[in-house]
VOGU-3710 file (C-alpha; in Angstrom, 3 decimals, decimal comma):
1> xxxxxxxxxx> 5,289/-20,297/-17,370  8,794/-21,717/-17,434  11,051/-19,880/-14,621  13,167/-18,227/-17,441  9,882/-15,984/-18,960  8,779/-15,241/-15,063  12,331/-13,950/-14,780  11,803/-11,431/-17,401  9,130/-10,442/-15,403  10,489/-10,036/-12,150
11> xxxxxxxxxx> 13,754/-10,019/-10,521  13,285/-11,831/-7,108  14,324/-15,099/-5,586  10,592/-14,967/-3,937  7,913/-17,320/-4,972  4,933/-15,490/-6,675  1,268/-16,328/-4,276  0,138/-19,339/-5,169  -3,408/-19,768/-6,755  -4,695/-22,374/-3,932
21> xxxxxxxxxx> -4,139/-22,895/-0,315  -1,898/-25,732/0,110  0,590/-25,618/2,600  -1,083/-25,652/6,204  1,660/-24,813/8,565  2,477/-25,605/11,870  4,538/-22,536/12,466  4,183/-18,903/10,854  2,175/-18,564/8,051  3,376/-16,436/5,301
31> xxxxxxxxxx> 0,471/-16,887/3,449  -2,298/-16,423/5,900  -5,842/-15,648/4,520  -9,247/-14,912/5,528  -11,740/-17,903/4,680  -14,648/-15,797/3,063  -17,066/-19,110/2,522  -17,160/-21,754/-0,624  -17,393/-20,873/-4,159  -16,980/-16,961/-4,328
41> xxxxxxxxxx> -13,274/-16,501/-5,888  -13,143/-17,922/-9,451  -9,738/-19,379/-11,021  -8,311/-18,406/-15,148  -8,822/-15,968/-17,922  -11,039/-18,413/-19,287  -13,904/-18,136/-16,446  -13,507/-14,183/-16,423  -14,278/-14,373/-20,073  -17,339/-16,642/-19,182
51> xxxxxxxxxx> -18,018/-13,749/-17,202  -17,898/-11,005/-19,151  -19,179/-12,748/-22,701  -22,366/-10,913/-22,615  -20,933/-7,499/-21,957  -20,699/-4,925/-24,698  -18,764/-2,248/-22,975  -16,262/-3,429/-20,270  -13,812/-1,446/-18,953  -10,680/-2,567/-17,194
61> xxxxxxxxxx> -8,666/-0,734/-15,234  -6,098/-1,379/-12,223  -3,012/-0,313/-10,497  0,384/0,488/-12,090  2,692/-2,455/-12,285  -0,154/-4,519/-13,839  0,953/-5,995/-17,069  -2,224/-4,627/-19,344  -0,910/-6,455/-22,536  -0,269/-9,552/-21,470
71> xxxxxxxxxx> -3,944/-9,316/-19,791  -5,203/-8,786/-23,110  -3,493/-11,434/-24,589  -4,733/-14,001/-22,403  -8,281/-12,582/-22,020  -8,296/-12,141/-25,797  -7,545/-16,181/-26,088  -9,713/-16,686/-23,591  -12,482/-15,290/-25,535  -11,650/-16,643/-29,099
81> xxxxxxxxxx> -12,178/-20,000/-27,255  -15,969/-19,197/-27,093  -16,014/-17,205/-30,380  -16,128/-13,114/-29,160  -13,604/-10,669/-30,342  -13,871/-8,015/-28,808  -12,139/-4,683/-29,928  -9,844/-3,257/-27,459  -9,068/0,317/-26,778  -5,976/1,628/-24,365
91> xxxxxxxxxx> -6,550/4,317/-22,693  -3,510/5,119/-22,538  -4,113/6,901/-26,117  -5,735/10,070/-24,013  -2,598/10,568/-21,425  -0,884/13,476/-21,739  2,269/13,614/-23,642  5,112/11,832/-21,215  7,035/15,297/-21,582  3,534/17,000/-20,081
101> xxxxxxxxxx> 3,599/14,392/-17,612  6,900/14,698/-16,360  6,551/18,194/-16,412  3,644/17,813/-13,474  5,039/15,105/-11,473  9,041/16,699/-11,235  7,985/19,120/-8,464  7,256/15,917/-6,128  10,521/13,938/-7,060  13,077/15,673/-4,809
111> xxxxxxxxxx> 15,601/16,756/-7,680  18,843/14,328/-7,647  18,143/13,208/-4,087  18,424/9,374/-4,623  15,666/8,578/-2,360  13,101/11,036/-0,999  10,567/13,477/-2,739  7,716/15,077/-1,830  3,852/13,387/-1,443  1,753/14,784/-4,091
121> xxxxxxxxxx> -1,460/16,380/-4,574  -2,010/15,294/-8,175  -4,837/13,190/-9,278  -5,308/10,645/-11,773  -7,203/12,585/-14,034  -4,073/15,202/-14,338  -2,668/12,251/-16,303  -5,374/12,457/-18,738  -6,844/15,037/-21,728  -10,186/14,908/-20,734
131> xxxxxxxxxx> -10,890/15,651/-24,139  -9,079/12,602/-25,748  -10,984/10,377/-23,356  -14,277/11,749/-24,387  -13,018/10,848/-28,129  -11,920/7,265/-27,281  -15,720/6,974/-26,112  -17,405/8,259/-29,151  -15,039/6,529/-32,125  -15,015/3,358/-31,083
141> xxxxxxxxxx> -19,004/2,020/-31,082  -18,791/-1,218/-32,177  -19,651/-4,195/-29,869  -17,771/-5,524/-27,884  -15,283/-3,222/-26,909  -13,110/-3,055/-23,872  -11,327/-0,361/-22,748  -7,831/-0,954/-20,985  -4,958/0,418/-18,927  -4,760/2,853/-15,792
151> xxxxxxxxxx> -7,255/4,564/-15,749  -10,118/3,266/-17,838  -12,629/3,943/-15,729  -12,340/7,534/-17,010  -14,112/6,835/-19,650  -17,218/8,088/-19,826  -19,105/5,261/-21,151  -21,097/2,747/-18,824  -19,899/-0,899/-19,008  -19,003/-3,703/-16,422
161> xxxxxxxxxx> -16,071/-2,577/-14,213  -13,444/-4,903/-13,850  -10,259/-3,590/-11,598  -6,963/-5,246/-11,639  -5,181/-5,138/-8,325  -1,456/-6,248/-7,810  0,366/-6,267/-4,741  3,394/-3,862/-3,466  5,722/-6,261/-3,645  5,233/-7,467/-6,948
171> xxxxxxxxxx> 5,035/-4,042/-8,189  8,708/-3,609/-7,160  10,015/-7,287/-7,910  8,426/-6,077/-11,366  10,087/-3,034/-11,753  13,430/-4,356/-10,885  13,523/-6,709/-13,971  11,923/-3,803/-16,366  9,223/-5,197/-17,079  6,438/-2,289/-15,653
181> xxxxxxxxxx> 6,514/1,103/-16,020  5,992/4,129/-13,785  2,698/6,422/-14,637  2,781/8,096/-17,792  6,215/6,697/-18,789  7,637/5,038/-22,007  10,568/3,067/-20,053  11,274/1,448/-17,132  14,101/3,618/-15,151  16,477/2,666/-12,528
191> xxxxxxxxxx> 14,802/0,714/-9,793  15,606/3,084/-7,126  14,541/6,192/-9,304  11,358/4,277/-10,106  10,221/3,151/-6,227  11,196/6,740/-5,478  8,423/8,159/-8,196  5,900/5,199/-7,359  5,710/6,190/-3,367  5,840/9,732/-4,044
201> xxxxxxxxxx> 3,473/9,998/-7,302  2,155/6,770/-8,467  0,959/5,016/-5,125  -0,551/8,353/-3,785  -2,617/9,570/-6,710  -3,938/5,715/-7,777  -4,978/5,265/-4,010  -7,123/8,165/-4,175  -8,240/6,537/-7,604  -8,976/3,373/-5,993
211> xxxxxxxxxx> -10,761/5,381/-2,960  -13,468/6,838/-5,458  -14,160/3,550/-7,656  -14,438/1,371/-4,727  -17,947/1,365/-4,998  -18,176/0,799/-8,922  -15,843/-2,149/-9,208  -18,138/-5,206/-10,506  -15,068/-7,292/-10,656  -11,919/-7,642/-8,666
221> xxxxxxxxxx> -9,457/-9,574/-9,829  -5,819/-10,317/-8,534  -3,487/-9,437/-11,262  0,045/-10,362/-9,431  0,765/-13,472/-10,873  2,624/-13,875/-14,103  0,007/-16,188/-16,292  -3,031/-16,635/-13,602  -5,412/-14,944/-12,101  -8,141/-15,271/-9,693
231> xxxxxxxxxx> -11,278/-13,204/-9,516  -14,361/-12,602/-7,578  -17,748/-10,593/-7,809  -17,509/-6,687/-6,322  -20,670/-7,054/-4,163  -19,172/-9,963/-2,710  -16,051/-8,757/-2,193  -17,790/-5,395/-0,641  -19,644/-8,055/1,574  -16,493/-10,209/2,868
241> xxxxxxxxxx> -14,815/-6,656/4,087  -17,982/-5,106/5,663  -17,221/-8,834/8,011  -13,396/-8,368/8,103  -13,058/-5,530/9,764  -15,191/-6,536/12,381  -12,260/-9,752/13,065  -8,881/-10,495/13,835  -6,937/-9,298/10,269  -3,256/-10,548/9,720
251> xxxxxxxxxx> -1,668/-8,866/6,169  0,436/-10,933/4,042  3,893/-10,781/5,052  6,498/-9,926/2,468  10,484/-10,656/2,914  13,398/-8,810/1,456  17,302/-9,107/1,733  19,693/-6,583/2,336  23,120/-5,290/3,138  23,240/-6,188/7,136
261> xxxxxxxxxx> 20,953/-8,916/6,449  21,116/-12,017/8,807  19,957/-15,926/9,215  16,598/-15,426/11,478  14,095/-15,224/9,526  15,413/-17,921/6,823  15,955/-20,578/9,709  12,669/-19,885/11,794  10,404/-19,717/9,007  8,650/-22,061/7,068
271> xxxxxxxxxx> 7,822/-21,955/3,042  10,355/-19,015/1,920  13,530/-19,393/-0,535  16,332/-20,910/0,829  18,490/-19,886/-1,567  19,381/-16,207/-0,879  22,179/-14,430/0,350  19,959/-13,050/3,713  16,671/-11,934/4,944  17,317/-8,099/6,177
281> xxxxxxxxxx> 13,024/-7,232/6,499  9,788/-9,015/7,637  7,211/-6,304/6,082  5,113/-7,577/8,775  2,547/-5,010/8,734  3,297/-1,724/6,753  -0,371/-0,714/5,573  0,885/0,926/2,427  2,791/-1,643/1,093  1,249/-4,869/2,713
291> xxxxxxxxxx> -2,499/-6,767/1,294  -5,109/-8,828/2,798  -5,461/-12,236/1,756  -8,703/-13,600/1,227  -9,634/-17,720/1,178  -12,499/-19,294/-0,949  -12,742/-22,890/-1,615  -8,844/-22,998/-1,271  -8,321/-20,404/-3,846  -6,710/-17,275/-2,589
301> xxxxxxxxxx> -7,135/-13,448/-3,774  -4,877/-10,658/-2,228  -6,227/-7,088/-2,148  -4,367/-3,931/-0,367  -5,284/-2,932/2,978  -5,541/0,399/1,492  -9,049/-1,329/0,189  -10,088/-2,406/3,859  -9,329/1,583/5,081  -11,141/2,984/2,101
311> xxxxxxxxxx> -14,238/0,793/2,959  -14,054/1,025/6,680  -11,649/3,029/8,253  -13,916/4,553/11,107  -14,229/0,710/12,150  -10,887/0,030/12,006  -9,235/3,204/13,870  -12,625/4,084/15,860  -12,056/6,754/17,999  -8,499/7,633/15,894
321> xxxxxxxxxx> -10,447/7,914/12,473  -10,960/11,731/12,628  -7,084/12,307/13,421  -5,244/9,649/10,832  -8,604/8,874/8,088  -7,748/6,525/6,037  -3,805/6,230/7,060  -3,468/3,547/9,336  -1,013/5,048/12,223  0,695/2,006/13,543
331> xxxxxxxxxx> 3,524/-0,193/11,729  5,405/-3,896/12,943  8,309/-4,680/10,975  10,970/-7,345/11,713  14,789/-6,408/11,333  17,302/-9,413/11,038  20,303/-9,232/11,939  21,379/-12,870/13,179  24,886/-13,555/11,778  24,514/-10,713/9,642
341> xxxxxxxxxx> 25,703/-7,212/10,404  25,176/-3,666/12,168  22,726/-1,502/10,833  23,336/2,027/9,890  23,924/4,758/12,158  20,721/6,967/11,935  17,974/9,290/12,748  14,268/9,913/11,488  12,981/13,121/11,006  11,005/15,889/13,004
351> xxxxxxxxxx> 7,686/16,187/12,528  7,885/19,864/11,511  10,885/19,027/8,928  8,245/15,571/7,952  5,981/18,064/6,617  7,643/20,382/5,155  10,044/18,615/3,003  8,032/15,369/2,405  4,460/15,900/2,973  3,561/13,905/5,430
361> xxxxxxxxxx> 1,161/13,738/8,130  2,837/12,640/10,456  6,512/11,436/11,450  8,317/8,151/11,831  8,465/7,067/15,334  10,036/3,792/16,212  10,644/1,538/19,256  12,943/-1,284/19,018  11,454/-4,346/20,482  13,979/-7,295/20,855
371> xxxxxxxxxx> 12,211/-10,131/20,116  15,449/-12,343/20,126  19,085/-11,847/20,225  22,437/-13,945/20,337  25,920/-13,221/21,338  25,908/-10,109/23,218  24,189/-8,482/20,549  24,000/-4,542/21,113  21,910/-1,469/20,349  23,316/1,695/19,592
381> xxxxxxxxxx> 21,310/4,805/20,888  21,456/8,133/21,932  24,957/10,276/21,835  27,740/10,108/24,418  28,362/13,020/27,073  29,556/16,441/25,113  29,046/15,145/21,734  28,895/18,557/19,501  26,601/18,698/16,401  30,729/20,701/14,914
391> xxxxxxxxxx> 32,576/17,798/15,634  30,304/14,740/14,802  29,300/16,148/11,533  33,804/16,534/10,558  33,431/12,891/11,460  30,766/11,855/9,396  32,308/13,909/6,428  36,195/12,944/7,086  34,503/9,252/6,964  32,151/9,684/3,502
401> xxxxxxxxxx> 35,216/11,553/1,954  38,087/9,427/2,742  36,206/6,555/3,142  38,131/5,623/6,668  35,702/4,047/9,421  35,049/6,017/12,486  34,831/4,673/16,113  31,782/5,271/16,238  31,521/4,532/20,079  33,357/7,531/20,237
411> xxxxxxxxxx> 30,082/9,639/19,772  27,018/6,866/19,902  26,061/5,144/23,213  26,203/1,563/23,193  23,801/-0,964/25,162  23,512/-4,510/25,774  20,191/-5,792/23,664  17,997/-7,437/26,171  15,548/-10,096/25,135  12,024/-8,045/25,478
421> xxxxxxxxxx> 13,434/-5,103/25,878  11,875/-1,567/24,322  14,474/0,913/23,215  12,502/4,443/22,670  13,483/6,254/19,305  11,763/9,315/18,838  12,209/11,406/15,974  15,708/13,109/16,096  17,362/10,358/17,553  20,978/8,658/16,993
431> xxxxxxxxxx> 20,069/5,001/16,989  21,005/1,354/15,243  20,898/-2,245/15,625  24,064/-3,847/16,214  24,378/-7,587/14,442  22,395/-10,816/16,245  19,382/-9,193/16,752  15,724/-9,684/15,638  14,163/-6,850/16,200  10,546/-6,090/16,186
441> xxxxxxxxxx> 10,188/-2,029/14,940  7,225/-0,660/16,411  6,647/2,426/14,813  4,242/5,314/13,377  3,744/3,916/9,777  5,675/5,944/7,894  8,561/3,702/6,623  11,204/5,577/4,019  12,463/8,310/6,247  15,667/7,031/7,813
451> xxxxxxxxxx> 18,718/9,250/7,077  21,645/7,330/7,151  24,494/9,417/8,760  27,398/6,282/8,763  27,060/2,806/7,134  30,384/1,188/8,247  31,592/2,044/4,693  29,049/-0,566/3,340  27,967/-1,637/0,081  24,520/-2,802/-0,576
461> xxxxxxxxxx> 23,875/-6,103/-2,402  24,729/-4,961/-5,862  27,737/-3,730/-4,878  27,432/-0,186/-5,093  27,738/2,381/-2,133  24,270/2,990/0,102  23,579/6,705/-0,010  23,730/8,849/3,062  22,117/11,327/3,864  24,585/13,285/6,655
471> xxxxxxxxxx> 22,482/16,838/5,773  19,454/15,975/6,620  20,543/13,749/9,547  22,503/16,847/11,106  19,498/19,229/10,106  17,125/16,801/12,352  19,136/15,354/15,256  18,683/15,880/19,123  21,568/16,155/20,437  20,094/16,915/24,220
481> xxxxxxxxxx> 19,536/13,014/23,977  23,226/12,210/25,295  24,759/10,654/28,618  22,683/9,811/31,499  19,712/10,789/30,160  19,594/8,366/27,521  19,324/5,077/29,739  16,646/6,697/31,995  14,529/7,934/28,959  14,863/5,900/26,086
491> xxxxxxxxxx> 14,720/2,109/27,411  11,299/1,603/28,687  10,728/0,783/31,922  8,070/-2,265/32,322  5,888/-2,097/35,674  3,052/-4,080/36,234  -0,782/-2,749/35,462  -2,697/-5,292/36,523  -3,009/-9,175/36,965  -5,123/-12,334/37,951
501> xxxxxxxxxx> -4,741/-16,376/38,203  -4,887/-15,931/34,447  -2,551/-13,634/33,415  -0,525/-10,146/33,915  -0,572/-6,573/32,407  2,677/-4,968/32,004  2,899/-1,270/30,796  6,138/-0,610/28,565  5,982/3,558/28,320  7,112/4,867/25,366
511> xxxxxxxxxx> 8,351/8,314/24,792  6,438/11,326/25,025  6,968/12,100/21,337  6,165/9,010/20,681  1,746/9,065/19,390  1,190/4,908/20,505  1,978/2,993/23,326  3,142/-0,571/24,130  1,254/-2,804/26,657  2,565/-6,585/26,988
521> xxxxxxxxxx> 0,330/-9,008/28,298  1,392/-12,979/30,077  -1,167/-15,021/29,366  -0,710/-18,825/31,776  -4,899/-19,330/30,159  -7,145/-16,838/28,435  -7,915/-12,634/28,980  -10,322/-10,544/27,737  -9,480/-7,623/25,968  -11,780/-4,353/25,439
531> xxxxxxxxxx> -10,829/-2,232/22,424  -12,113/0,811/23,876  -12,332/2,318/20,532  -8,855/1,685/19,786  -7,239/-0,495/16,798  -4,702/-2,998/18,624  -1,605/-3,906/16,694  -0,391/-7,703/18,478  2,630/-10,002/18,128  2,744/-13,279/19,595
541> xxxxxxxxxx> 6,137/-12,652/20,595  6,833/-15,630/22,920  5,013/-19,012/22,954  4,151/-21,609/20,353  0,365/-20,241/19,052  -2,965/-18,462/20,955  -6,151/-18,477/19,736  -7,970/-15,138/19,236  -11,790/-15,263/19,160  -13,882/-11,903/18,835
551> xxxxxxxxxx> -17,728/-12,074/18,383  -17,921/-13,439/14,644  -14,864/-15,329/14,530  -11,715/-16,952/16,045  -8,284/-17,137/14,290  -4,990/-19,020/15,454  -1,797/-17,038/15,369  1,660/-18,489/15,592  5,089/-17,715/17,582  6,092/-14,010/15,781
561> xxxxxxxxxx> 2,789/-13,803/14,055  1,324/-10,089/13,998  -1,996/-9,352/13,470  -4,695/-6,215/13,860  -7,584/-6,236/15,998  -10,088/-3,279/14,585  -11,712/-1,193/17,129  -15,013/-2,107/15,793  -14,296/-5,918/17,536  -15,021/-4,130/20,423
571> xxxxxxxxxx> -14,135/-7,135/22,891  -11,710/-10,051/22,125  -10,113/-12,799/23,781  -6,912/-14,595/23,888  -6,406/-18,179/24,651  -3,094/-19,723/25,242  -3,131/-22,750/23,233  0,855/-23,816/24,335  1,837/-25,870/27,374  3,676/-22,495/28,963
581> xxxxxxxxxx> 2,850/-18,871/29,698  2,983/-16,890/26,303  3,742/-12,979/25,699  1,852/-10,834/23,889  2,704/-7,380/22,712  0,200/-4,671/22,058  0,736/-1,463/20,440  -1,710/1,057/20,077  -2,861/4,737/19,818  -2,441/7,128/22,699
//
C-alpha cells in the first residue's frame, strides 16, 4: 500500500506494527512481544482463505474500527485464487435504524460537553432486531456464505468463528482520517465527538461482547494493519494466555503528541517517527487502551489486554479480583515535557462525583514520579495559604473570558521537581507539571478525567482552543490541601524497609486516598520478590536493563521499560544485568 492510500486510512505520523520481528533493540522496545513457540501465527488473506476453504458457514465478526469491506475484498480475492465464492452477508442489515440507535446511546454521551459522558449499560445486542438477524439466517442458505461486520456472531447459525481484533490506537489514528465509523453510524463525526462515544458506548458494550465469545472464537486474527493480516488458531491462542499470565507481561507501548509536548521521548527512544512536532504521552500501560503482543516464528499478533483479563483475571489481580474483576486497577503513563511546555492546571475527580456523573468504579488517582528532569524543572501542587474556592474561580473565569493569563503562583504552590521524587495527587487536588520533566504517572487506571481549570491560554495542535472544564474542577477541588500541609502530605517521604549485600527496600507512602502503593527497590545483584497475591506494576526506572525470571520464564527489560508481574507468578526475581546499582519502582494494590 503506497503511503498516500494508508493516509486515507489513518491520520498519524506513527508507523502501523509491522508483520515480523525485525528490529532487536538494545534500548526500549516499543514493540516488545511474547515468543509463543514456532509456527502458530499464520501471515495473508491468502492462508486464512486456505483456512477457511472448507467451511460453509463462517462468520466474522470483530471490534469497531475494523475496516469490514476492505476485509472482504481481500478475503474475497483471496478465495477466487483457489476457485470459492462465497456469498457474503453484513450484518449490519439487522441493526436498528441509526435514528433508533442514537436514540439509545444519547443518554451516555454527556449532552454538548466536549469530552466526558457517562459509561453505559447497553449491550451489543441493543444494536440489533433480533428478528432481522433471525431472517439474515434463514434467506440466505446457499453454500458458502459468510456473515460479516460487528456483531456477526449474533447470528444464530453455527459456522467457524473468526474475530477481527484491532488495536486502540489504530482505532483512533482511524477515526481521525474518517475512515471508521462509530457503532451504528452512517458517518464518521468529529474526532473528538467520536473518541468521546467510542470510550463511553462503543469500547464498553463490545468488551462485554468480546467477554462472552472468548470461548467461541476459532480464529483470531489481527486486523490493524491497512492490507495485512496475521492470524492464529483460537485453542492456541486460549493456550499461549493460560501461560502468559503466569509471566512477566509488558503491553505495547503507544506514543502521541500534544500541546505541552517535549523532546524526551523522541531522543531516548529507539524506532519511533522522527518527524513530529513532539511526543506529549508514553501510553505505557493503560489496560483499556494498550494490547499484548504475541511472537511466533518472527511474526507478531497484537490482542487487547482486555482479552488476557477476560481469560484470567483472578490470576492476574489474585487477591484484588473480587474488588476490581476484570478492570485492571493500576496505570504507568509517561508525560514529556523536555523543552516543551507546562501542563494544565488541574484536578481529577471525587470518587462520589466519579460515579455519579461518569459511571465509574472507581476514581483517578495519580502520583507523579520524576523519572528525569532538566533545568530546574517544577511541579505545581496543592493551593497557597487562604486561597478561597470565591476568588480562584473570578480568576479562572476573568482568564477564560478575557483571555488574559493569570499568575498562577498567586494561588498554586510551586516545587522544585526532584529526580525520583513522588508527588501525591489524590482526587480533588490542584496539581501540574511544569516544562523539563519526564514524568512517570502512577495512577488508578482510569485515564480521561482531568478537568482542566487554566491552560496558559493554549491551543492544542490544530490550533484551536483546549476545552476547560472550570465547573467541574471547582465542583471537585480540596481546597484544605493548601500551605504547610501540602509539602508534609503530598511529597512522599522514602524510608528504608529493608536491605541486604544485595540490595535495599525503600517504602514511598502514598496518600491515604490513594488505593496502591509505591515500593522502590536498589538492586547492586539480584532479589527475590513474593507476589503475595498481589499484581506488581514495575519500571526499570534507573539502570541500563535487569533480567526478570519467574518459574516458566525470564524476560529482559530495558532503562524506562514497564512491565506487569501477575499475582499468579507467585515468586520472581530480578537480576541486575548493568555494571551499577539499578532502581526499580513497584506499584501495587493496598
Amino acid at each position: 500500500m503506497s503511503v498516500t492510500q494508508q493516509e486515507e486510512i489513518r491520520n498519524t505520523q506513527q508507523y502501523e506494527l509491522p508483520v515480523k520481528k525485525e528490529n532487536r533493540s538494545n534500548g526500549y522496545d516499543i514493540y516488545p512481544t511474547h515468543n509463543i513457540g514456532a509456527g502458530l501465527i499464520f501471515e495473508g488473506y491468502e492462508s486464512l482463505a486456505r483456512e477457511l476453504a472448507n467451511s460453509s458457514h463462517v462468520k466474522i465478526d470483530g471490534y469497531v474500527g475494523v475496516l469490514f469491506e476492505d476485509l472482504k475484498q481481500q478475503l474475497d480475492s483471496a478465495f477466487e485464487k483457489i476457485d470459492i465464492r462465497p456469498k457474503w452477508v453484513n450484518v449490519k442489515d439487522a441493526m436498528f435504524p441509526e435514528e433508533e440507535i442514537n436514540d439509545k446511546v444519547g443518554p451516555f454521551l454527556g449532552g454538548d460537553d466536549p469530552v466526558f459522558g457517562k459509561l453505559t449499560c447497553l449491550e451489543l445486542i441493543d444494536f440489533f432486531n433480533s428478528d432481522q438477524l433471525k431472517t439474515l439466517a434463514s434467506e440466505n442458505t446457499v453454500e458458502p456464505i459468510i456473515f460479516y461486520g460487528v456483531g456477526a456472531s449474533l447470528i444464530p447459525v453455527d459456522g467457524v468463528n473468526v474475530y477481527f481484533e484491532i488495536s486502540k490506537n489504530e482505532i483512533q489514528f482511524r477515526s481521525r482520517a474518517g475512515s471508521v465509523l462509530n457503532l451504528g453510524s452512517s458517518k464518521p463525526a468529529d474526532p473528538k465527538v467520536m473518541y468521546k462515544r467510542f470510550y463511553f458506548v462503543d469500547w464498553v458494550v463490545l468488551n462485554k461482547h468480546k467477554k462472552r465469545v472468548k470461548n467461541e472464537i476459532d480464529l483470531l486474527v489481527d486486523g490493524q494493519r491497512s492490507q495485512n493480516i496475521t492470524w492464529i488458531k483460537g485453542n492456541e491462542w486460549r493456550k499461549t494466555l493460560a501461560k502468559i499470565v503466569e509471566e512477566p507481561i509488558r503491553v505495547r507501548p503507544w506514543f502521541e503528541p500534544g500541546a505541552w509536548g517535549g523532546t524526551w521521548i523522541k531522543d531516548k527512544i529507539e524506532g519511533l517517527e522522527q518527524d513530529v512536532v513532539n511526543y506529549a504521552w508514553s501510553f505505557e500501560l493503560i489496560v483499556p487502551e494498550n494490547g499484548v503482543i504475541i511472537e511466533s516464528s518472527g511474526l507478531m499478533l497484537e490482542y487487547s489486554f482486555d482479552f488476557l483479563m477476560f481469560m484470567a483475571g483472578q490470576k492476574i489481580l489474585g487477591t484484588d479480583y473480587e474488588e476490581y474483576g476484570f478492570e485492571f486497577p493500576i496505570r504507568f503513563d509517561f508525560l514529556d515535557t523536555f523543552d516543551g511546555g507546562n501542563l494544565s492546571i488541574q484536578c481529577h475527580p471525587q470518587l462520589d462525583y466519579m460515579k455519579k456523573n461518569f459511571g465509574e468504579n472507581i476514581t483517578q488517582e495519580e502520583t507523579y514520579y520524576i523519572l528525569d528532569c532538566q533545568n530546574d524543572a517544577k511541579v505545581y501542587l496543592g493551593f497557597q495559604e487562604g486561597v478561597t474556592p470565591a476568588a480562584f474561580q473570578e480568576a479562572l473565569e476573568n482568564s477564560q473570558k478575557n483571555k488574559e493569563t493569570i499568575k498562577i503562583e498567586e494561588y498554586v504552590q510551586v516545587f522544585d521537581a526532584q529526580k525520583h521524587g513522588l508527588y501525591l495527587i489524590p482526587p480533588g487536588t490542584i496539581h501540574g507539571s511544569g516544562t523539563d520533566n519526564l514524568v512517570l504517572e502512577i495512577s488508578s487506571t482510569p485515564y480521561i478525567y482531568t478537568f482542566k481549570m487554566y491552560d496558559w491560554l493554549r491551543l492544542d495542535l490544530d490550533g484551536n482552543p483546549r476545552p476547560l472544564n472550570i465547573e467541574r474542577g471547582m465542583d471537585n477541588l480540596d481546597f484544605e490541601r493548601s500551605g504547610a500541609s501540602v509539602k508534609d502530605e503530598l511529597i512522599s517521604k522514602p524510608y528504608l524497609l529493608d536491605q541486604t549485600e544485595n540490595w535495599e527496600l525503600y517504602h514511598l507512602p502514598t496518600h491515604e486516598k490513594h488505593l496502591y502503593d509505591v515500593h522502590r527497590y536498589v538492586v547492586n545483584s539480584e532479589v527475590t520478590i513474593n507476589t503475595e497475591g498481589k499484581a506488581h506494576v514495575l519500571s526499570l526506572v534507573e539502570g541500563g536493563q535487569i533480567r526478570v525470571t519467574t518459574k516458566n520464564n525470564s524476560m529482559i527489560f530495558k532503562y524506562a521499560e514497564t512491565f506487569v508481574i501477575p499475582a499468579a507468578a507467585n515468586q520472581y526475581v530480578i537480576e541486575n544485568l548493568s555494571q551499577t546499582p539499578v532502581l526499580v519502582v513497584k506499584a501495587f494494590i493496598k
